[in-house]
C-alpha positions in Angstrom: 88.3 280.7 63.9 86.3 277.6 65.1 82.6 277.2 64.2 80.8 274.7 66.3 78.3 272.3 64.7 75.5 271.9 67.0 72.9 268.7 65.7 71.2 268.6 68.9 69.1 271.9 69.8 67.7 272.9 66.4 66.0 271.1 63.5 69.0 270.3 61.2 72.6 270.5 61.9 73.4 274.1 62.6 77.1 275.7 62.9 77.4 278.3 65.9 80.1 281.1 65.8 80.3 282.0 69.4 81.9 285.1 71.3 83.2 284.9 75.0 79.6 286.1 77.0 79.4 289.4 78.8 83.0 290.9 77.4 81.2 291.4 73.5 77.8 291.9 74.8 77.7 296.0 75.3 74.2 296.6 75.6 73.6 293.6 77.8 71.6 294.5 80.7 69.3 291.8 82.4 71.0 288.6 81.5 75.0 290.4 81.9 77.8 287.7 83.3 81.2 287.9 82.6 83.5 285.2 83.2 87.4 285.9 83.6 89.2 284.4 80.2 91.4 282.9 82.4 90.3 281.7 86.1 87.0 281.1 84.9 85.5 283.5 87.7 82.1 284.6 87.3 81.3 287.9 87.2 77.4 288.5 87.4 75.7 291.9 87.0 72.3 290.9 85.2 69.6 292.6 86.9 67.1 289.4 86.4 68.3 286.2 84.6 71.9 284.9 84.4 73.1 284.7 80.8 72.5 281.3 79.8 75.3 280.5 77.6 77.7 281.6 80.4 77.1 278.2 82.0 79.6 276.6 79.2 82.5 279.2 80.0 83.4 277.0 83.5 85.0 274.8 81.1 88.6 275.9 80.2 88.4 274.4 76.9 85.4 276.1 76.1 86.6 279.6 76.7 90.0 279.1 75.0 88.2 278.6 71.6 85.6 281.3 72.4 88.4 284.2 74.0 90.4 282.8 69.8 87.4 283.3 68.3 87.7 286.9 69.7 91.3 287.3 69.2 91.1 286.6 65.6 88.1 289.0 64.8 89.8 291.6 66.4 93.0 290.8 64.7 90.6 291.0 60.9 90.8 287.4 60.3 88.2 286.9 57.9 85.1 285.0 59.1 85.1 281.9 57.1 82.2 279.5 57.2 82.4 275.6 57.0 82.4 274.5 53.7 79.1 271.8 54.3 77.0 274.3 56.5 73.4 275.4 55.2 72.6 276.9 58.8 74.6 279.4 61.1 73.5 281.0 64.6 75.4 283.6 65.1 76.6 283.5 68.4 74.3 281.5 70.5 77.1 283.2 73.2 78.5 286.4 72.7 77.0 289.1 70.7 77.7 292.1 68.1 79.9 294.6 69.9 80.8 297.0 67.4 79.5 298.3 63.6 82.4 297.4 62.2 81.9 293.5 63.4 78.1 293.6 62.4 78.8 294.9 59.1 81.4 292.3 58.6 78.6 289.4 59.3 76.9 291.4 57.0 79.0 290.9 54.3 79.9 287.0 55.2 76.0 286.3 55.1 75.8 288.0 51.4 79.3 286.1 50.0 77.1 282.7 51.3 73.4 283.2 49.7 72.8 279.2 49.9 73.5 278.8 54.1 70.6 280.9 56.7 72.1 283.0 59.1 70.4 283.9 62.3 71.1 286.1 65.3 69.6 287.2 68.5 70.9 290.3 69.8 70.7 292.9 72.3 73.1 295.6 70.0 69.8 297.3 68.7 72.2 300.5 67.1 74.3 298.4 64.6 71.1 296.8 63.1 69.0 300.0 63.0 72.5 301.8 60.9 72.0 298.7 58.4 68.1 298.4 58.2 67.7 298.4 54.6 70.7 296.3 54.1 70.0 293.2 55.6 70.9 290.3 53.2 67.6 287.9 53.1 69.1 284.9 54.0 70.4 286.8 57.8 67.5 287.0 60.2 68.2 289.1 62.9 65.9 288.5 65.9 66.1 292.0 69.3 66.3 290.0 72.2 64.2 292.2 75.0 66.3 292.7 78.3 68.9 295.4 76.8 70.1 299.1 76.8 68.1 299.7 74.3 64.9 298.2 74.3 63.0 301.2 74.1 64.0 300.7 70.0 62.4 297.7 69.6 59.0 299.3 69.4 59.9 302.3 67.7 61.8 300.6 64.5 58.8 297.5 64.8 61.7 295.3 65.4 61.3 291.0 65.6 61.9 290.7 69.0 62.0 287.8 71.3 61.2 288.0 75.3 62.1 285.7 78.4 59.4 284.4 80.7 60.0 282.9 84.1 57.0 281.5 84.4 54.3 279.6 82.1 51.8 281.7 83.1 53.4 284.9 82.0 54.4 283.0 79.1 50.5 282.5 78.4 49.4 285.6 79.1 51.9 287.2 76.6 50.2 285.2 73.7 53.1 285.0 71.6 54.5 282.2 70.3 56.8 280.1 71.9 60.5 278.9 70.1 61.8 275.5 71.6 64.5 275.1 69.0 65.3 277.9 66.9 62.7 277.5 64.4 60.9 280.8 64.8 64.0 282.7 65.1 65.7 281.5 62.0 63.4 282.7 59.7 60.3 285.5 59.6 59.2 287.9 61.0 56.8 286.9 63.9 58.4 287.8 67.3 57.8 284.6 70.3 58.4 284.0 73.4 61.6 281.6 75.2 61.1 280.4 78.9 63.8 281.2 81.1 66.8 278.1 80.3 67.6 277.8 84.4 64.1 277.2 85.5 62.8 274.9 82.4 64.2 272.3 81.1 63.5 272.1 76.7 64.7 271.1 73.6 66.1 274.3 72.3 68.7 277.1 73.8 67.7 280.7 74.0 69.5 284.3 74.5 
């Protein structure tokens, strides 16, 4: 499995584990692209914004370690994290597409109590099964825009949402994340402007 070590969009050097986008995002909705794991053809049925992190996947290179990445969680390689990382973003592409993978974050999160985990994701069902057994150092952030939004509000999730403008971003008056720092750690739920329409130091999902 590759990890990817990212010192350029967040405050300290942070590892990503990432997933191919659209193929391991189930409950994907507004953002949904898939891109073929071979030709590289996109495949765009998002509803409002194009997924973000499926920009990378025109590269052959980068889908080849993504599509591994894939291969070898489905084939119950264990997730193994770099021996020097202190943070990891789960999956700033991809995201959890089954209970069995989200349990077994789960568990690499609690066998590394010294790195900080964090993930946004749209697969509201696998968190809500494992509500009381979030490890402390995994901070899980719903990202608005999914099947299942609606249980956002009813489980008081941390959520994130995606404004295309500044002035809907304003009128929300939530917070606004430029490089991860809000969606690492606590419980306050911000705002991201839309990646394809603003350029800024920081990616979002």
């Amino acid at each position: 499995m590759k990890f990817v070590l990212n010192k350029k969009y967040y405050p300290q050097p942070t590892y990503e584990f990432n997933l191919p986008v659209g193929h391991t995002c189930p409950f994907a909705k507004e953002c949904k692209v898939k891109v073929d794991r071979y030709s590289g053809k996109f495949e765009s049925t998002g509803t409002r914004f194009r997924c973000y992190a499926s920009s990378s996947e025109r590269f052959p290179a980068v889908r080849k370690h993504r599509w591994s990445n894939l291969d070898d969680v489905l084939n119950d390689k264990p997730i193994v994290v770099p021996e020097d990382a202190t943070h990891v973003r789960i999956h700033a592409s991809g995201d959890f597409f089954s209970q069995i993978y989200f349990d077994q974050w789960l568990e690499v999160a609690r066998v590394n109590p010294t790195v900080q985990f964090w993930a946004f994701t749209k697969s509201l069902m696998y968190w809500i099964a494992r509500l009381n057994n979030i490890p402390s150092n995994l901070n899980l952030t719903a990202s608005y825009g999914g099947l299942e939004d609606y249980l956002i509000e009813e489980y008081s999730l941390k959520y994130a949402k995606v404004f295309t403008t500044k002035e809907e971003f304003i009128d929300s008056g939530l917070p606004l994340d430029t490089d991860d720092s809000l969606a690492m750690k606590g419980d306050v739920s911000f705002a991201l402007l839309d990646n394809h329409k603003f350029k800024k130091k920081g990616v979002s999902k």
